[in-house]
N, C-alpha and C positions, 0 to 999 in steps of 0.2 A: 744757325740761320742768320743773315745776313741782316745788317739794318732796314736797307733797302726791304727786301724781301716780307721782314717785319712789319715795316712801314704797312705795304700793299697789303697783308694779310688784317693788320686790326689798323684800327684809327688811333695811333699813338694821341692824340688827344684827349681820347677817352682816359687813359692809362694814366694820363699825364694830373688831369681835374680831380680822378676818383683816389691817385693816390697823394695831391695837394689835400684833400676834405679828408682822408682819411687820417692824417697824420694831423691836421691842424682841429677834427673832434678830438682827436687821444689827448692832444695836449690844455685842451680849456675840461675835458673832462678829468685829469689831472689837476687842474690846478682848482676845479670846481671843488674835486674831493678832498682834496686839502685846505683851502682857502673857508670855502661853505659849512664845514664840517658841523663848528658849534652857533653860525652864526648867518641870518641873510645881509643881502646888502642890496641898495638902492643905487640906479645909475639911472636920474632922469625918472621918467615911465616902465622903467624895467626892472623888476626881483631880481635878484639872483638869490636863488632858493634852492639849495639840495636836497633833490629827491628823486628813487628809484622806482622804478616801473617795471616790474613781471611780466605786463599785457607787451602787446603792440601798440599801435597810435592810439591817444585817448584813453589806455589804459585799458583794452578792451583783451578779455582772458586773461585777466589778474591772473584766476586761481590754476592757469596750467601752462607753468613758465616752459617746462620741457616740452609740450608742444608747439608752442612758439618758437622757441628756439631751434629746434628741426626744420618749422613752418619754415619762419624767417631766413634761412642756411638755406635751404630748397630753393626758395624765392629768389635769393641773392644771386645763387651760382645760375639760374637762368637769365636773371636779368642781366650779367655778367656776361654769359654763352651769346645772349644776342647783341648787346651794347656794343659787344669788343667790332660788331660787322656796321656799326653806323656809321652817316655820312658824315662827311666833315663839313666843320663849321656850327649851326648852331643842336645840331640833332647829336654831335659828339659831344659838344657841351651839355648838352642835356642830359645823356646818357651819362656822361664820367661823373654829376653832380647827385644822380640816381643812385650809382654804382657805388660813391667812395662814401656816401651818407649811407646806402645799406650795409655794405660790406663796414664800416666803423661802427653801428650798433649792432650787427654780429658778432665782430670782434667785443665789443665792451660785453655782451650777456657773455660771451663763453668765458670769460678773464674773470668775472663776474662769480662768485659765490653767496647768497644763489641767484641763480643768471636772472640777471636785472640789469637792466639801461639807467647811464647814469643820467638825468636831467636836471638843470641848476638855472635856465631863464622862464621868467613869468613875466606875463602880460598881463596885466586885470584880469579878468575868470577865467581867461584863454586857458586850458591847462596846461604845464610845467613841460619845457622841452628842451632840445640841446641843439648843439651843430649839425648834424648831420639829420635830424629832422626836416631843420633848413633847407639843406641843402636837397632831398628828397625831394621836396616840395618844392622848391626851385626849379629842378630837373623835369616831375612831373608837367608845370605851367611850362616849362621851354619847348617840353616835344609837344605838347598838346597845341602850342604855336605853331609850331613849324608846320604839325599837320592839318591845320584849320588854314593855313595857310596854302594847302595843296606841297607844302612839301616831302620830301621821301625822308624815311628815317632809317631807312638801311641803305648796303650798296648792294 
C-alpha cells in the first residue's frame, strides 16, 4: 500500500504520538527499574518511587491481574481500531496520546511476570504512576476539548 494511500486511510499522526509515548514510557520505565530498584529519589515536589500495580488506574482489581490484562488488550485494540480513523490536528493528537500510553502499559503488564505496570512518580497522596498514565490522561482532556468544543473526532 502506498504511502499516499496510507496516509488517507489512518491519520499517520496518531501512529506517529502513540509510537513516540510508547517507546519514550519503555525507556523511563527501564530506567525507573533499574535506577529505583533499592532506593527513591526526590526531584523538587516529585518521588520517584518504584512500584508495581496488578489493578488498573488507582490500583483498582489488584487481586485479578489476568483479567485486567485481557480487559486492558481488549480495550486498547479498540481504542486503537477507532483512533487509527481520527481527524487530524488536535482529535489525532489526542487519540495517539490515548493510544501509545495504552498500548505501553499493555506492553509493560504482558513483559511483566506477574503482569504488573511498572510505576516510579509520585506526587503527595496522588497515587504512584508512569508515562503513559500521563499521557492517557492527556489524551483523555484533548478529545474531551475538541468535543466540548463541537469538534469531530473521527473522519
Amino acid at each position: 500500500m502506498s504511502r499516499q494511500r496510507l496516509g488517507s486511510t489512518f491519520n499517520l499522526t496518531v501512529i506517529a504520538v502513540a509510537l513516540v509515548v510508547s517507546a519514550l514510557d519503555a525507556l523511563t520505565k527501564a530506567w525507573a527499574r533499574r535506577e529505583l530498584a533499592n532506593h527513591a529519589d526526590h526531584v523538587g515536589p516529585v518521588a520517584l518511587r518504584l512500584q508495581y500495580n496488578s489493578g488498573i488506574s488507582f490500583s483498582i482489581n489488584r487481586s485479578g491481574p489476568l483479567v485486567t490484562t485481557v480487559a486492558t488488550f481488549i480495550i486498547a485494540l479498540v481504542v486503537v481500531a477507532v483512533g487509527l480513523r481520527a481527524r487530524r490536528g488536535a482529535a489525532g493528537i489526542g487519540f495517539g496520546l490515548l493510544i501509545g500510553g495504552g498500548v505501553a502499559n499493555v506492553l509493560d503488564r504482558l513483559s511483566a511476570r506477574p503482569h504488573q505496570v511498572t510505576d516510579f512518580i509520585a506526587l503527595g497522596s496522588f497515587p504512584v504512576f508512569n508515562l503513559a498514565d500521563v499521557a492517557i490522561t492527556a489524551g483523555f482532556v484533548t478529545l474531551i476539548v475538541v468535543a466540548v468544543r463541537g469538534g469531530k473526532l473521527l473522519t
